[in-house]
Backbone as ProteinMPNN parsed JSONL, in Angstrom:
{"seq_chain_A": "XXXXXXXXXXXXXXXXXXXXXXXXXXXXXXXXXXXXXXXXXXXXXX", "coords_chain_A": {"N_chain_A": [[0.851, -1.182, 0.0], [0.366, 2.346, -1.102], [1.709, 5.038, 0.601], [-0.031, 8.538, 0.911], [0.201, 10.964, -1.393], [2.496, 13.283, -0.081], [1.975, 12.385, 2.418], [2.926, 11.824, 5.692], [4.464, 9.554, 8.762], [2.913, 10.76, 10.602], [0.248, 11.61, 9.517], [-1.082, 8.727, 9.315], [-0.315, 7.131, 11.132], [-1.293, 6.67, 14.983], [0.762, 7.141, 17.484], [0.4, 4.932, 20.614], [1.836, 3.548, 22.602], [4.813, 3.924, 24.44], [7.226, 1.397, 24.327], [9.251, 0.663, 25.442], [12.99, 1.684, 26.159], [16.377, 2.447, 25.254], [20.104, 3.131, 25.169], [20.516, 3.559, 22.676], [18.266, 4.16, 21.323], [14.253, 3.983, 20.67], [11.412, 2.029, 21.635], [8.57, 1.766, 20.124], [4.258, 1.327, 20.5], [2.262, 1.484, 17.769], [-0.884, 2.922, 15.962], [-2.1, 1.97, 13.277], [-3.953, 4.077, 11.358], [-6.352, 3.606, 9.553], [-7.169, 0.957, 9.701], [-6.587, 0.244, 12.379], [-4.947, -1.801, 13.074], [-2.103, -2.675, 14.531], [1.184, -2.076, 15.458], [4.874, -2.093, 15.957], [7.038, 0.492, 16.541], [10.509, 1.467, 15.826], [12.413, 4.103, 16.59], [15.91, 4.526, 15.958], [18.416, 6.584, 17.488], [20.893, 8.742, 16.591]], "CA_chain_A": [[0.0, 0.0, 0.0], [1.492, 3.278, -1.303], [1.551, 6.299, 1.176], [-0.724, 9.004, -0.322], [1.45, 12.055, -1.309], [2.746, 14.451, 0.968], [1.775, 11.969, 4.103], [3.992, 11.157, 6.266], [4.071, 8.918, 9.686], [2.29, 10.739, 11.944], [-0.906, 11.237, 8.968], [-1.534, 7.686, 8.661], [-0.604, 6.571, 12.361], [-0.699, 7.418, 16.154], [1.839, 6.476, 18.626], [-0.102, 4.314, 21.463], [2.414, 3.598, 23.901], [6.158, 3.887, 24.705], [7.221, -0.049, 24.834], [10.989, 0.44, 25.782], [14.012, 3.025, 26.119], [17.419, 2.302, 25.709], [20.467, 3.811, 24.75], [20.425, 3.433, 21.043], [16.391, 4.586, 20.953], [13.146, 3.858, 21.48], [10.458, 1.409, 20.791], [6.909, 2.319, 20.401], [3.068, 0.845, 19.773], [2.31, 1.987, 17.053], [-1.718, 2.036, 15.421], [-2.676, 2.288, 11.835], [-5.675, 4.906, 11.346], [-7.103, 2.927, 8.384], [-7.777, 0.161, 10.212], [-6.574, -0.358, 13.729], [-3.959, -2.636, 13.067], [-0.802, -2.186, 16.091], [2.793, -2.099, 14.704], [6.071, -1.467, 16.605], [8.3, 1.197, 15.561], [11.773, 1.432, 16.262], [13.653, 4.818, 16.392], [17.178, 5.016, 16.593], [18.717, 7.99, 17.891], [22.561, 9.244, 16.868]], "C_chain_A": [[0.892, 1.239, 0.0], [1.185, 4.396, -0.769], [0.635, 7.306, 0.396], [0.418, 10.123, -0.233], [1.5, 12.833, -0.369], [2.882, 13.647, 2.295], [2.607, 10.944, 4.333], [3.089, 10.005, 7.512], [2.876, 9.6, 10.778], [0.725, 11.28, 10.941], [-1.481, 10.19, 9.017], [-1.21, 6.728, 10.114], [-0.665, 7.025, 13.776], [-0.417, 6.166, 16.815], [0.39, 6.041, 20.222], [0.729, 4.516, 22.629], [3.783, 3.48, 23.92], [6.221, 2.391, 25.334], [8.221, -0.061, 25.771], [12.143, 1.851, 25.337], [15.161, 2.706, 26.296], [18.39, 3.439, 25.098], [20.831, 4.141, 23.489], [19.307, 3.988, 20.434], [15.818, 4.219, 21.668], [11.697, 2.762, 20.548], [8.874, 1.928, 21.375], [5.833, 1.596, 19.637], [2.861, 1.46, 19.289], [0.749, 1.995, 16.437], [-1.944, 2.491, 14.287], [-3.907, 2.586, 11.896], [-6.453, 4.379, 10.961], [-7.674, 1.93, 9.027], [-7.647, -0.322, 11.442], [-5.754, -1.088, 14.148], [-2.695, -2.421, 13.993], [0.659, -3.072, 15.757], [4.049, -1.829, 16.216], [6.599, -0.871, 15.704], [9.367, 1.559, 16.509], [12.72, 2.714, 15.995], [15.139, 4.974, 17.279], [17.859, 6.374, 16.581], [20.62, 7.993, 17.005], [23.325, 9.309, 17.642]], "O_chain_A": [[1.87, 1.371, 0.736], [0.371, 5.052, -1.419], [0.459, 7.021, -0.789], [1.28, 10.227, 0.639], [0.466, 13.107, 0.241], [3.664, 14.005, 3.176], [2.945, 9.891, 3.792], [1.909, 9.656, 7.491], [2.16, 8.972, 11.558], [-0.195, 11.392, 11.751], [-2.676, 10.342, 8.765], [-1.809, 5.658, 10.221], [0.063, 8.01, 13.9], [-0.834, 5.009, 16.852], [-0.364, 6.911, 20.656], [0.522, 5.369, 23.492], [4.058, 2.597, 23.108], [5.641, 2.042, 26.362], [8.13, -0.704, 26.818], [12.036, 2.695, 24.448], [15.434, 2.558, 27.487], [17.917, 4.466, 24.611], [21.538, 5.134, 23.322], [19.273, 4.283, 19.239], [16.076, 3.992, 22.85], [11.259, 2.782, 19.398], [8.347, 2.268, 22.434], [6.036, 1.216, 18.484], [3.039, 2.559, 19.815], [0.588, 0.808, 16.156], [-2.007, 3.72, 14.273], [-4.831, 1.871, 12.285], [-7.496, 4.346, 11.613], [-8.903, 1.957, 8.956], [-8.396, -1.23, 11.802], [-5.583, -1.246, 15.357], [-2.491, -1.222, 13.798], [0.982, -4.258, 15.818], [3.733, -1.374, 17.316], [6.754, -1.193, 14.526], [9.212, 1.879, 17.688], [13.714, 2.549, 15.288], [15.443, 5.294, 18.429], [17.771, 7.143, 15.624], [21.323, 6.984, 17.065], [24.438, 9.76, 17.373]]}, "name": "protein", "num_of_chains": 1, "seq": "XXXXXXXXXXXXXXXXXXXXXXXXXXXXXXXXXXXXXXXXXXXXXX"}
């Protein structure tokens, strides 16, 4: 499924809950607007 233009992550999902915190990043629940569906996402920091 192909993003629609312009939209990014935070159009198309919201952040639920902070899973985990280390020193590399951060993991987070993640839910898809469209349908509800609950992802992890993984940012790493610099």
């Amino acid at each position: 499924m192909a993003p629609p233009p312009g939209g990014g992550l935070k159009s198309r999902f919201k952040i639920v809950k902070t899973v985990g915190k280390g020193s590399f990043g951060a993991v987070s629940e993640i839910q898809r607007l469209s349908d509800g569906q609950l992802f992890a996402l993984k940012v790493n920091m610099k």
